[in-house]
C-alpha positions in Angstrom: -19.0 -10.6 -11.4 -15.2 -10.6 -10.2 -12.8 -8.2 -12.1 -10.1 -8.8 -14.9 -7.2 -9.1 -11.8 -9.1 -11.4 -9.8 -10.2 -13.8 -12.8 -6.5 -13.8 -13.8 -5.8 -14.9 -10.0 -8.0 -17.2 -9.8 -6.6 -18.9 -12.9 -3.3 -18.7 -11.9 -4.1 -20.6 -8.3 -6.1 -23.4 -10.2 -3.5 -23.8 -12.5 -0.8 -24.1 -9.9 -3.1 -26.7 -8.5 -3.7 -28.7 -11.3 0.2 -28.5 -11.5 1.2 -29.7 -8.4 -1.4 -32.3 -8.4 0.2 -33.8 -11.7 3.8 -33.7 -10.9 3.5 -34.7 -7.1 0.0 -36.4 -6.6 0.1 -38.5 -9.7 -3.2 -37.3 -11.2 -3.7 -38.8 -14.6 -4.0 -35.6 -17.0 -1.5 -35.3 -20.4 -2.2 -31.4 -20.0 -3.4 -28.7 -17.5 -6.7 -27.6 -19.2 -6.0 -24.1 -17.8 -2.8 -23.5 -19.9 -5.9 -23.2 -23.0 -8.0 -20.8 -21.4 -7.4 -17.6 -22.6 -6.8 -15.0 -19.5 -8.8 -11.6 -19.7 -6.1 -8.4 -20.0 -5.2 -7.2 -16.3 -6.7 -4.1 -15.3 -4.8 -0.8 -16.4 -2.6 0.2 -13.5 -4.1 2.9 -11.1 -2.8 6.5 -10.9 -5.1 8.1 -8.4 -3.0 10.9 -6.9 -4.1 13.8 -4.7 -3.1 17.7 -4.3 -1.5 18.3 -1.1 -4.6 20.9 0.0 -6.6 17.3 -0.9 -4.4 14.9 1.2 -4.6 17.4 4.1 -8.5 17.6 3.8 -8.4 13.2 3.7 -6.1 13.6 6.9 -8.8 15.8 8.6 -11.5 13.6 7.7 -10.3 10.7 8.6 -9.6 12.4 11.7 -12.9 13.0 12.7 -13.8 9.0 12.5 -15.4 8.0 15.7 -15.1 3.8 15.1 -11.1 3.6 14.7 -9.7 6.7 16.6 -6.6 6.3 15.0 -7.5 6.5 11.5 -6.3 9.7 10.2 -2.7 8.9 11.8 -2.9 5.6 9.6 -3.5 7.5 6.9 -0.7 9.9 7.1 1.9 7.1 7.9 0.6 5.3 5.3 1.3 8.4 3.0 4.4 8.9 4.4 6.5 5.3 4.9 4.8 3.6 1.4 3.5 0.9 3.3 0.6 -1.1 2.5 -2.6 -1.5 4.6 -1.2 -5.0 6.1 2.3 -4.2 6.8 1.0 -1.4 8.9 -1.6 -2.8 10.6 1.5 -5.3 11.7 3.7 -3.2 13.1 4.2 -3.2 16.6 6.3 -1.0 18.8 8.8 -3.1 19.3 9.7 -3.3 15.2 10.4 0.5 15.6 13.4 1.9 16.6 12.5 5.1 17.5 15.9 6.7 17.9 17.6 6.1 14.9 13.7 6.2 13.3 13.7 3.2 11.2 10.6 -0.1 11.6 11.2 -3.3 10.2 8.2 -4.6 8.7 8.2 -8.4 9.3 5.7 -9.9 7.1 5.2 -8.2 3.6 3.7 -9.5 0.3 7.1 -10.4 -1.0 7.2 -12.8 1.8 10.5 -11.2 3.1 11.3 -8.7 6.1 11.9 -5.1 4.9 13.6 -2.4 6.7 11.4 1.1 6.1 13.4 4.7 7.0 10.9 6.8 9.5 10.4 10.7 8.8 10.2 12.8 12.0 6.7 13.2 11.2 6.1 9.4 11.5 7.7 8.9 14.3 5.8 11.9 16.1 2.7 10.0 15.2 3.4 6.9 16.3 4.7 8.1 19.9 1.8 9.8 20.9 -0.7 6.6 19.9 -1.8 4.8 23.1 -0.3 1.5 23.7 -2.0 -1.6 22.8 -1.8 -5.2 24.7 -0.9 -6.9 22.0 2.1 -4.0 20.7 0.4 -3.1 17.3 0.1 0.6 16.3 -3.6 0.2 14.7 -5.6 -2.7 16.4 -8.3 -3.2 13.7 -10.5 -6.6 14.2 -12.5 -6.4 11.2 -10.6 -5.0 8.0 -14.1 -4.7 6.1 -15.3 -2.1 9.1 -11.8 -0.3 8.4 -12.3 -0.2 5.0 -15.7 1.2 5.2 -14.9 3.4 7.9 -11.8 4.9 5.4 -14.3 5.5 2.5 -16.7 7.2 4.4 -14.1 9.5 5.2 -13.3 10.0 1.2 -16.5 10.7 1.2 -16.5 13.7 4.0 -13.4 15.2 2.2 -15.3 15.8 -0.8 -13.0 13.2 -3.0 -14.1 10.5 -5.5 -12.5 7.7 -6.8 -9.6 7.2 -4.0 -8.7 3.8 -2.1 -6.6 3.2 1.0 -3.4 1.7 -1.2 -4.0 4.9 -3.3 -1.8 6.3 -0.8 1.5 4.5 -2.0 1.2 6.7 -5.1 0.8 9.7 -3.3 3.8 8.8 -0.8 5.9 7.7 -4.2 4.9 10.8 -6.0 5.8 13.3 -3.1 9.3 11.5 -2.4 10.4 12.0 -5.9 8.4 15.6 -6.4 9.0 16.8 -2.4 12.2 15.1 -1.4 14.1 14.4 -4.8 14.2 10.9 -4.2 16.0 8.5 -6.8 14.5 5.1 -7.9 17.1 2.7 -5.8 15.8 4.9 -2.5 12.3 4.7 -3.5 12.3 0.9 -4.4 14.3 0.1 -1.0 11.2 2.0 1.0 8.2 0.7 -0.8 9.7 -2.6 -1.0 9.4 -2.9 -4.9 11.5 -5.5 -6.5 12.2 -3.7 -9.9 12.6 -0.1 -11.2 9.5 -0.7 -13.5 7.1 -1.4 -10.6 8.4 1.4 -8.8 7.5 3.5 -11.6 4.3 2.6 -11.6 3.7 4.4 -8.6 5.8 7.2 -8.7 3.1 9.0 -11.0 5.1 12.5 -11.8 3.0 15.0 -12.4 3.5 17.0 -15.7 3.3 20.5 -13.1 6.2 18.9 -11.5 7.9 18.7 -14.8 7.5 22.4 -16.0 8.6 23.8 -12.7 11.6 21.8 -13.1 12.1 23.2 -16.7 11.4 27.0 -15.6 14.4 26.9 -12.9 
């Protein structure tokens, strides 16, 4: 009942073990059974995008969400910084400097700090959230009630098929479309190690394309 990815992961992790457990533990195998166990494809890459007139109807909706107050501003820095659900959900006030509007997001999945650039937007939004005791920005307990909460926003807004980490591809997309961002710049603020990953977010749209060859 798990998908292709998470098979694959789970593999990967018992394979490690079995690994580890030969070369440092001393446990008497000749082979790791899991290097013979054919892995199932990985899951095509997603490249759920939305219109702007869609993004600013998520925005609204998310607005509206009476269990985490602050969702629809997660939402739009989300869109707007590239960062994923847990590097925001980090971030703390004292991370951001405010003035020359950069964060430093301490722990990300490539196990490495990252230093993010801020848009005024961003930092507009972050100001007028109310302080927290412990300093974070969006102080969610329970990331299943967040995630449910999110989706039932989707779901007001009258769009199908869209996730929380969907948002990367938008913010990706309207760098390079909006902003004319090049591929160095846009794997420094989403934190992507290579140009191909980057890509793989930075869905450009065909419409973006003709109006480019029209000018």
């Amino acid at each position: 009942g798990k998908s292709r990815s998470t098979v694959r992961s789970y593999l990967k992790l018992l394979s490690r073990a079995i690994t580890v457990g030969r070369k440092e533990l001393g446990i008497p195998l000749s082979h790791n059974p899991f290097e013979l166990v054919e892995k199932p494809k990985p899951n095509a890459a997603r490249e759920r995008t939305l219109e702007h007139h869609e993004l600013k109807k998520l925005f609204k909706a998310c607005s509206t969400c009476s269990s985490f107050h602050f969702l629809g501003v997660f939402a739009e820095v989300a869109y707007l910084t590239l960062c994923r659900r847990g590097e925001l959900l980090r971030l703390k006030r004292g991370d951001v400097d405010f003035i020359n509007r950069i964060a430093i997001l301490r722990e990300t999945k490539a196990d490495k700090p990252r230093t993010i650039a801020l848009a005024p937007r961003v930092i507009e939004l972050l100001k007028a959230l109310p302080r927290t005791v412990d300093g974070t920005f969006f102080p969610v307990r329970s990331i299943s009630a967040f995630e449910k909460a999110f989706s039932r926003a989707v779901e007001r807004a009258g769009i199908t098929d869209f996730h929380a980490h969907d948002l990367r591809h938008c913010g990706a997309q309207h760098l390079i479309e909006d902003e004319g961002w090049n591929t160095i710049e846009l794997m420094q603020q989403g934190g992507w190690t290579s140009g191909s990953m980057a890509k793989r977010y930075a869905n450009i749209s065909p419409k973006h394309l003709a109006k480019k060859l029209s000018r």
